[in-house]
Backbone as JSON Lines, residues from 0, in Angstrom:
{"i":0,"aa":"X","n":[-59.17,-130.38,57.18],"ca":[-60.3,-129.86,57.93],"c":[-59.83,-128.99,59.1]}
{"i":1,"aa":"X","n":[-58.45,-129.61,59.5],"ca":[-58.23,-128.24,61.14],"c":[-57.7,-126.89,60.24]}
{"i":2,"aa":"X","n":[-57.26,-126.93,59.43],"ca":[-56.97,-125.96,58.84],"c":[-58.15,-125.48,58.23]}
{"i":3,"aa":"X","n":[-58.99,-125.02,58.21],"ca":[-60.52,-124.6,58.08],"c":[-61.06,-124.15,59.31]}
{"i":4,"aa":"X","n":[-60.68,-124.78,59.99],"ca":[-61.66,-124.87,61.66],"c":[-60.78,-123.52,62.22]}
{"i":5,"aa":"X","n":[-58.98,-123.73,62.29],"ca":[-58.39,-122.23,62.32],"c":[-58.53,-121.31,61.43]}
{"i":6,"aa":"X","n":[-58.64,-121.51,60.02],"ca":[-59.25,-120.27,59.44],"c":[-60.44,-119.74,59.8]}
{"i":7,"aa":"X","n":[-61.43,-120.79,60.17],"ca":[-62.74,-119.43,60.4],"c":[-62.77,-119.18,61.37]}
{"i":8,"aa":"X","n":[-61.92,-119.52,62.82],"ca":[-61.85,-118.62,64.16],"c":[-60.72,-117.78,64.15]}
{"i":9,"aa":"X","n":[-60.05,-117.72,63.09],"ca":[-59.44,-116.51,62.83],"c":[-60.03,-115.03,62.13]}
{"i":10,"aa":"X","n":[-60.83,-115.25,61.09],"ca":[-61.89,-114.6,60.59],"c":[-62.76,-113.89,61.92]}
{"i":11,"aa":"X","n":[-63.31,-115.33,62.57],"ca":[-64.36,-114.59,63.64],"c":[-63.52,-113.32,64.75]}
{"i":12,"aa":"X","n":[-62.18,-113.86,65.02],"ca":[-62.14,-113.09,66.23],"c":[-61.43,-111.76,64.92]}
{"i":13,"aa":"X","n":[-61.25,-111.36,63.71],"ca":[-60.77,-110.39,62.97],"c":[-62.06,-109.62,62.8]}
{"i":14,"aa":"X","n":[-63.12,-110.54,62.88],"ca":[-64.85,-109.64,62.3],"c":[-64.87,-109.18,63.77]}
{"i":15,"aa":"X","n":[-64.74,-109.85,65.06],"ca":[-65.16,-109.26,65.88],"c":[-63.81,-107.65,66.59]}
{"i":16,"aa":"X","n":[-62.9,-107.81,66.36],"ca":[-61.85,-107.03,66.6],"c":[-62.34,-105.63,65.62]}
{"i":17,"aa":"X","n":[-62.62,-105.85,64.24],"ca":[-63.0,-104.6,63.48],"c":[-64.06,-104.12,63.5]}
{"i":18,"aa":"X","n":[-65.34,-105.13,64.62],"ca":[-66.62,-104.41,64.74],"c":[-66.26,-103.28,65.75]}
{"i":19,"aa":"X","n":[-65.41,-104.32,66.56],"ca":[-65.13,-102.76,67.9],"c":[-64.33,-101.48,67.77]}
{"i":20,"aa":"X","n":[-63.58,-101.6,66.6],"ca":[-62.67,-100.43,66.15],"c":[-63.66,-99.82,65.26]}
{"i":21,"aa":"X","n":[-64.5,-99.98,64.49],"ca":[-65.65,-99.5,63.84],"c":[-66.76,-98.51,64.94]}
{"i":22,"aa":"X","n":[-66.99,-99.77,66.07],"ca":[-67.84,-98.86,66.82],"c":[-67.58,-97.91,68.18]}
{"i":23,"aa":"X","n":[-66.37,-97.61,67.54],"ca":[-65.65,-96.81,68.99],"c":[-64.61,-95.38,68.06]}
{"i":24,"aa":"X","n":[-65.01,-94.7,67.6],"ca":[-63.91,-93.19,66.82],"c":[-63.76,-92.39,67.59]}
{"i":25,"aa":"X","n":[-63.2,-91.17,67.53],"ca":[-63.22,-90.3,68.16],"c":[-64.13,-89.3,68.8]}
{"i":26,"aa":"X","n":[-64.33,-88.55,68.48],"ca":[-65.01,-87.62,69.11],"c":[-65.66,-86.82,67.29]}
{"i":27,"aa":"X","n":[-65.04,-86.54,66.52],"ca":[-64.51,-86.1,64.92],"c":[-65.31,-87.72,64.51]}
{"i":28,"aa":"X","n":[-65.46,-88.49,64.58],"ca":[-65.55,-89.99,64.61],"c":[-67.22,-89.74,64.69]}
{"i":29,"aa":"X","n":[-67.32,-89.61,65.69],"ca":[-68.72,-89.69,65.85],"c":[-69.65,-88.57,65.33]}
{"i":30,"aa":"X","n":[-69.43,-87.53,65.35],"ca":[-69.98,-86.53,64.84],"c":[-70.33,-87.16,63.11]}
{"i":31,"aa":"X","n":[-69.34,-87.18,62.35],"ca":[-69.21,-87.73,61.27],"c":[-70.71,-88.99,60.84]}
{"i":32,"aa":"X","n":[-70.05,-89.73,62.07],"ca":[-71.34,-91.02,62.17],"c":[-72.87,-90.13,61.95]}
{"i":33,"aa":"X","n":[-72.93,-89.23,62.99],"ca":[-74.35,-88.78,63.17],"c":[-74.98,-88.23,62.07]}
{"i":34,"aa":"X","n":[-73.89,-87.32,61.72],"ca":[-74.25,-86.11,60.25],"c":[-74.13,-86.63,59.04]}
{"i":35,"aa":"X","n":[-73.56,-88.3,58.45],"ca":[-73.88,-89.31,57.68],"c":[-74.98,-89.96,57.62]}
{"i":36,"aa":"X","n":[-75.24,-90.19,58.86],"ca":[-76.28,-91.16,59.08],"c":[-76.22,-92.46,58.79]}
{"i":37,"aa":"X","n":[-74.66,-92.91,59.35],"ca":[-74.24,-94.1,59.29],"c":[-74.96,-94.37,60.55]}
{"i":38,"aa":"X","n":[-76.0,-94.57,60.8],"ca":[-76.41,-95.35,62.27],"c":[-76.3,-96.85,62.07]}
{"i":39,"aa":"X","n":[-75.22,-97.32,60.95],"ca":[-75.27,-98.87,60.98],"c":[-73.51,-99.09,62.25]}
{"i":40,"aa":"X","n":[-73.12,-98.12,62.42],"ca":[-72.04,-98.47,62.96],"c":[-71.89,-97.71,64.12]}
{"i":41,"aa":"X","n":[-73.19,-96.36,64.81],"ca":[-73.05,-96.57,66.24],"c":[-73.16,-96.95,67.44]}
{"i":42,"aa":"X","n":[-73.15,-98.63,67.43],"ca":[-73.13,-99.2,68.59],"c":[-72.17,-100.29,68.05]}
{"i":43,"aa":"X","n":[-71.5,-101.0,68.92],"ca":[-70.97,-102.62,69.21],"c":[-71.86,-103.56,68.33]}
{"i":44,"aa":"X","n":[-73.21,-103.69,69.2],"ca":[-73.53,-104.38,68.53],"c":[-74.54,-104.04,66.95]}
{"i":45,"aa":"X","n":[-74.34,-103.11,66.42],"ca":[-74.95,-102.91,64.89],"c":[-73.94,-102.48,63.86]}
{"i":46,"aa":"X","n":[-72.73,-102.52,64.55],"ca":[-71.21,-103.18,63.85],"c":[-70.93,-104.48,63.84]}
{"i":47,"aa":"X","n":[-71.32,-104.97,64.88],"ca":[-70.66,-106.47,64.75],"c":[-71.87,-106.88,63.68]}
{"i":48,"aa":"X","n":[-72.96,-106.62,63.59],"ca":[-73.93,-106.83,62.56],"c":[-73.51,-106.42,61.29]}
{"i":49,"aa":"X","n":[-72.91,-105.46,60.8],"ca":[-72.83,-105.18,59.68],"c":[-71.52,-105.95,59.09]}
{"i":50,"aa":"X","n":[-70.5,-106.13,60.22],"ca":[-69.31,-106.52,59.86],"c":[-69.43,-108.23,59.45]}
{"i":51,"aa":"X","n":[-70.47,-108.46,60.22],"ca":[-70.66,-110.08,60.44],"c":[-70.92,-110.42,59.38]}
{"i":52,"aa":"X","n":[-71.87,-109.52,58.58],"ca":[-73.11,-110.17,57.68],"c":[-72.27,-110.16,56.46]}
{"i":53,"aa":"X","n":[-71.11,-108.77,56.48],"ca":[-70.1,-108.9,54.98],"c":[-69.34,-110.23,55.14]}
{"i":54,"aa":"X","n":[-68.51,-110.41,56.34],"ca":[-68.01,-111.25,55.91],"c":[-68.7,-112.67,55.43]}
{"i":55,"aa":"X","n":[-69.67,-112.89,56.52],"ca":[-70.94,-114.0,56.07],"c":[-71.28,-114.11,54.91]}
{"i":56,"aa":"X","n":[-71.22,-113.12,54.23],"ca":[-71.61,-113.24,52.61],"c":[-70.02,-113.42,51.8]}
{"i":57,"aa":"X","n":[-69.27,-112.6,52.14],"ca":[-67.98,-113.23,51.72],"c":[-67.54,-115.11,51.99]}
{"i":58,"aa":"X","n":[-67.81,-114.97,53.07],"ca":[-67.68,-116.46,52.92],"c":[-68.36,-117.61,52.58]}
{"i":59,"aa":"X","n":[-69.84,-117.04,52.31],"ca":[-70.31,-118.33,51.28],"c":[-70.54,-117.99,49.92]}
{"i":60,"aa":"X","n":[-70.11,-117.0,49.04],"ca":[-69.41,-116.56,48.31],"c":[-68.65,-117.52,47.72]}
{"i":61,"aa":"X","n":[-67.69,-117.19,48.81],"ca":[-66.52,-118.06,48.2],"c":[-66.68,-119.72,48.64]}
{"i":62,"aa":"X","n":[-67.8,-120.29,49.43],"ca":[-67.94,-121.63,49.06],"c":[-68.47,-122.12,48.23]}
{"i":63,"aa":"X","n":[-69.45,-121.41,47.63],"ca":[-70.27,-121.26,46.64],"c":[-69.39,-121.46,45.35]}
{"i":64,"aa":"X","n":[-68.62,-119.72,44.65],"ca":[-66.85,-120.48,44.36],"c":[-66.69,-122.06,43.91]}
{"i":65,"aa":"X","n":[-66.01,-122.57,45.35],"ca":[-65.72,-123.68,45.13],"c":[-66.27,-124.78,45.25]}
{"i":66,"aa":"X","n":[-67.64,-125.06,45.37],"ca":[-68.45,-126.03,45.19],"c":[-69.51,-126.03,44.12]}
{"i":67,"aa":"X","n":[-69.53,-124.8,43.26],"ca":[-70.38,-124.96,42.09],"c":[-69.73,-124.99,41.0]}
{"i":68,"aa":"X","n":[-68.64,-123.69,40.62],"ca":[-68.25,-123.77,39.54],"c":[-67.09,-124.57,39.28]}
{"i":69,"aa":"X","n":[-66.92,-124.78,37.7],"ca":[-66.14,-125.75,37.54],"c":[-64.6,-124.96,37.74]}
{"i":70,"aa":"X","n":[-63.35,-126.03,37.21],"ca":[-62.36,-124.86,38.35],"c":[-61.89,-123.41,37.52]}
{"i":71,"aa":"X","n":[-62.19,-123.75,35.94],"ca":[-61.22,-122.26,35.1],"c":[-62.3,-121.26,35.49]}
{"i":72,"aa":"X","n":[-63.91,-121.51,35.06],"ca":[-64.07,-120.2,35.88],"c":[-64.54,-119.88,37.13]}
{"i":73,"aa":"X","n":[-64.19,-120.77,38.29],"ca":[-63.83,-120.87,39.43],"c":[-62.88,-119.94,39.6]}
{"i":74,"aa":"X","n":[-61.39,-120.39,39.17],"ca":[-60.4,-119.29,39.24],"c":[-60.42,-117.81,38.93]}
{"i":75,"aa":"X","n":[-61.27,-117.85,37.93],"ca":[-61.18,-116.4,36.92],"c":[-62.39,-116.04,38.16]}
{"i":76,"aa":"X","n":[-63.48,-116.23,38.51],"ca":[-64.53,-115.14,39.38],"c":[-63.27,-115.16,41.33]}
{"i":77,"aa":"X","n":[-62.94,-116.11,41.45],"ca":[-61.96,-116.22,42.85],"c":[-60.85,-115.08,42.48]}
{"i":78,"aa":"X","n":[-60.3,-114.84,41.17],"ca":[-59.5,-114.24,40.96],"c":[-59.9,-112.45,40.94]}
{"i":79,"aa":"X","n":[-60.81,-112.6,40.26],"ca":[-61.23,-110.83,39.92],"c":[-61.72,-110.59,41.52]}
{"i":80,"aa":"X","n":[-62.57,-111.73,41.97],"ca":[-63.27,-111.12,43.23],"c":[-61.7,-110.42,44.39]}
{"i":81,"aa":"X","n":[-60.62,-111.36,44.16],"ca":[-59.63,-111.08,45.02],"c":[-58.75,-109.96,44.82]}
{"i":82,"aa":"X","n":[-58.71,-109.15,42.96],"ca":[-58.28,-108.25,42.62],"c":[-58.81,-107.21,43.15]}
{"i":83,"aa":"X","n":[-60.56,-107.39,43.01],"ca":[-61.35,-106.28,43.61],"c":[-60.8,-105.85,45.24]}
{"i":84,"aa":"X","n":[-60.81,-106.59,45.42],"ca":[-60.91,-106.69,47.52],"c":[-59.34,-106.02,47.71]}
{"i":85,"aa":"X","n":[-58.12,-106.04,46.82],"ca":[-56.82,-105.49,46.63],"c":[-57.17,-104.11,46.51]}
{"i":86,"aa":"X","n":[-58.46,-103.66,45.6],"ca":[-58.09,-102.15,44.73],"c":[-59.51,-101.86,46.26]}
{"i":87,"aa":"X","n":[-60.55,-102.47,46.56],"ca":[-60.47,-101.87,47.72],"c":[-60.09,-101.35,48.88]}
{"i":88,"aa":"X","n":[-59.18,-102.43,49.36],"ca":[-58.41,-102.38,50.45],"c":[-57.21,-101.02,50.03]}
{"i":89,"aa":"X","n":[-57.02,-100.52,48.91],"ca":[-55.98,-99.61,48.55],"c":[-56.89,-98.37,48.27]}
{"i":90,"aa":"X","n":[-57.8,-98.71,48.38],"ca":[-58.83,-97.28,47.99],"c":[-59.55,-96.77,49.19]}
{"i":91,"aa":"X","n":[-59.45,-97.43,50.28],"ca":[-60.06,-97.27,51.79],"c":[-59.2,-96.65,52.15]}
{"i":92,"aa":"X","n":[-57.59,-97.5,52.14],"ca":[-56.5,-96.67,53.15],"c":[-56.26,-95.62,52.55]}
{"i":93,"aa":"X","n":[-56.43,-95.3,50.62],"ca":[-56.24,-93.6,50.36],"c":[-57.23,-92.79,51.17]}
{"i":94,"aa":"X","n":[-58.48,-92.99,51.35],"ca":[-59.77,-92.23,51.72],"c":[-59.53,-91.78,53.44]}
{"i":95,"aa":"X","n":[-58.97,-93.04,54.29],"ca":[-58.8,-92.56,55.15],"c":[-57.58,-92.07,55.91]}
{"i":96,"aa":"X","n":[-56.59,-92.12,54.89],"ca":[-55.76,-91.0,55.31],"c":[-55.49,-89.93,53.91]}
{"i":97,"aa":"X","n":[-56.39,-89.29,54.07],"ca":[-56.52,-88.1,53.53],"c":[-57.86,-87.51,53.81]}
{"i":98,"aa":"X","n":[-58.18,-86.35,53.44],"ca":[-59.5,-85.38,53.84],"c":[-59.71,-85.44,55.23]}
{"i":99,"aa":"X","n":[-61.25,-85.43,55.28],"ca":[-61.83,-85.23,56.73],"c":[-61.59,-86.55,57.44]}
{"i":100,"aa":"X","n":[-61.88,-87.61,56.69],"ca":[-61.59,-88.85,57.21],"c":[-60.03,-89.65,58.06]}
{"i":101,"aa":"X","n":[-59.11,-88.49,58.21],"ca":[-57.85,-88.73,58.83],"c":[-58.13,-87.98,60.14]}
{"i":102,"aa":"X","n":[-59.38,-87.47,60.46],"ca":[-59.35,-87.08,61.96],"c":[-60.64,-88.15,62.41]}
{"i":103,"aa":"X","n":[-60.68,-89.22,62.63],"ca":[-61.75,-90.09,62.36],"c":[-60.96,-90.98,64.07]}
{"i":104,"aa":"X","n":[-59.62,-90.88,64.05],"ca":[-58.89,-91.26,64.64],"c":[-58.48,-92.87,64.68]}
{"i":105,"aa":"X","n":[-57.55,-92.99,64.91],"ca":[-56.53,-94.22,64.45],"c":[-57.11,-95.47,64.42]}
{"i":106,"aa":"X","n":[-57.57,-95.25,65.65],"ca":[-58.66,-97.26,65.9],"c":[-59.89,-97.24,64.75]}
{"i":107,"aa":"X","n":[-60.48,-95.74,64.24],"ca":[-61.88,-96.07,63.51],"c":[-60.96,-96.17,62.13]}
{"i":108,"aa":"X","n":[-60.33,-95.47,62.32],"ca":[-59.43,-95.8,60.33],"c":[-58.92,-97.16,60.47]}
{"i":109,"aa":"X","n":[-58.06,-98.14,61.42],"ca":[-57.65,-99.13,61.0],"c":[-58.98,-100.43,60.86]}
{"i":110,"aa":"X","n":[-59.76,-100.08,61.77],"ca":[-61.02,-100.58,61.47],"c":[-61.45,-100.65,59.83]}
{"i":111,"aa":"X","n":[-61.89,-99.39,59.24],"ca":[-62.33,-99.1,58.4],"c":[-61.58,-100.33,56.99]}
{"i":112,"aa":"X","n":[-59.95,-100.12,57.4],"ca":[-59.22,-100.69,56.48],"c":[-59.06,-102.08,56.71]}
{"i":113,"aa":"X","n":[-59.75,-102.7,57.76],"ca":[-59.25,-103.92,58.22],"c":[-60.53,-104.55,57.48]}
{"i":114,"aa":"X","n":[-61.55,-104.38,57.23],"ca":[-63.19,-104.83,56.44],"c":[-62.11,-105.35,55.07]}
{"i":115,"aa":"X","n":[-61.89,-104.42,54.19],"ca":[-61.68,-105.08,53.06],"c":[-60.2,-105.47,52.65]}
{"i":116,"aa":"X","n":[-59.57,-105.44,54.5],"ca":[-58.39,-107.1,54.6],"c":[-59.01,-108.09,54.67]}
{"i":117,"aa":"X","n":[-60.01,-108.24,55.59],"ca":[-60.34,-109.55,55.88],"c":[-61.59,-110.0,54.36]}
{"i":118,"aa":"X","n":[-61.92,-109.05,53.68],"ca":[-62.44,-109.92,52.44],"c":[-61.47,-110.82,51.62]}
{"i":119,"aa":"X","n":[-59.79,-109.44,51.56],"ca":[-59.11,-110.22,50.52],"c":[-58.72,-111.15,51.26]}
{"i":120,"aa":"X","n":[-58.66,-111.42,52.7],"ca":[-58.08,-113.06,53.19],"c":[-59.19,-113.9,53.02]}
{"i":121,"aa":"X","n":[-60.23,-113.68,52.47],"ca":[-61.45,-114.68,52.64],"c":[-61.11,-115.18,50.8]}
{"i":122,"aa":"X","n":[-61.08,-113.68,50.16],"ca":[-60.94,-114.74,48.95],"c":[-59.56,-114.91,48.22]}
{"i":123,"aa":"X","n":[-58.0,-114.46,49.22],"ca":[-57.06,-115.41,48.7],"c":[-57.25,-116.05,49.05]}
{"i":124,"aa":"X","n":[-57.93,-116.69,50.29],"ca":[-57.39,-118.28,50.65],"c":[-59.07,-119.01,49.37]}
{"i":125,"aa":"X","n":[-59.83,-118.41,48.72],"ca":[-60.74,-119.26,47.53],"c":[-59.61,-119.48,46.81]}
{"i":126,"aa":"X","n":[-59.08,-118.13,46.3],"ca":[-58.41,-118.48,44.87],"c":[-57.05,-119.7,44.82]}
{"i":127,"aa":"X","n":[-56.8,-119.5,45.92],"ca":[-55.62,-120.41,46.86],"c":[-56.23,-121.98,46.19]}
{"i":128,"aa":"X","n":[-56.95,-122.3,46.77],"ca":[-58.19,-123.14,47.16],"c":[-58.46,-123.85,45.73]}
{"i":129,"aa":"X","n":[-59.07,-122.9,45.27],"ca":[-59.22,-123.12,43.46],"c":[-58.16,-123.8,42.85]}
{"i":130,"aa":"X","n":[-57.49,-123.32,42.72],"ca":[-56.11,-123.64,42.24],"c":[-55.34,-124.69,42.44]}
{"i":131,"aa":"X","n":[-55.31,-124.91,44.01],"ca":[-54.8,-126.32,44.32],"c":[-55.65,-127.45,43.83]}
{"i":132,"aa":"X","n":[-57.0,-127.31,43.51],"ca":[-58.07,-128.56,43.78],"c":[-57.85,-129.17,42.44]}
C-alpha cells in the first residue's frame, strides 16, 4: 500500500509539473495556441484540467485493468494499452522537434512529451501489476 500512496503523489506532482510547462510557451507558443484554438491549454488552470482529467482516466483505466479482468486478458489490454503510450510518446517527441512545433520552445515541447510519459508510467506500472498478481 505505501508503494501506491508514492506512486500516485508522484503522478500528481508529474500532472501538475506538465500542466505548467503546457501552460506557459513561448511567444511562437502562444500564437500557435490562439490560431489552433487550443483554448484548452491557455491558462494554468485549464491545463491542469485537461492534464488532470487524462491522467484521471488513465488511472482508473488501469484499475479497472486490474480489478475486472481476468489476468491473460488483463495482460494482453495492460500490454497493447502500454505499447500504444510507447508509439505515442515516440510520435510526440518526432512532432515536436520537427516543423513549426520546434519553435514552441523548450518548456512547452517537454511538456507536450511528458503527457504521454506519464500515461506509459501509469500503464507500465498496470502491466507490471498484472503480471505479478
Amino acid at each position: 500500500m505505501r508503494n501506491n500512496v508514492f506512486f500516485y503523489l508522484v503522478l500528481l506532482v508529474l500532472t501538475m509539473v506538465d500542466a505548467w510547462l503546457l501552460a506557459h510557451p513561448n511567444l511562437i507558443g502562444r500564437i500557435g495556441i490562439f490560431w489552433f484554438d487550443y483554448d484548452y491549454l491557455e491558462t494554468l488552470p485549464k491545463a491542469m484540467g485537461t492534464v488532470g482529467i487524462t491522467v484521471l482516466v488513465a488511472v482508473l483505466l488501469s484499475l479497472a485493468i486490474k480489478r475486472v479482468l481476468s489476468r491473460p486478458p488483463a495482460i494482453g489490454l495492460a500490454a497493447a494499452l502500454l505499447a500504444f503510450c510507447v508509439f505515442l510518446t515516440f510520435q510526440t517527441f518526432v512532432k515536436f522537434t520537427s516543423g513549426t512545433y520546434q519553435f514552441t520552445g523548450s518548456g512547452f515541447k517537454t511538456g507536450a512529451v511528458l503527457l504521454p510519459i506519464i500515461l506509459t508510467i501509469v500503464f507500465g506500472k498496470t502491466t507490471a501489476d498484472v503480471i505479478r498478481k
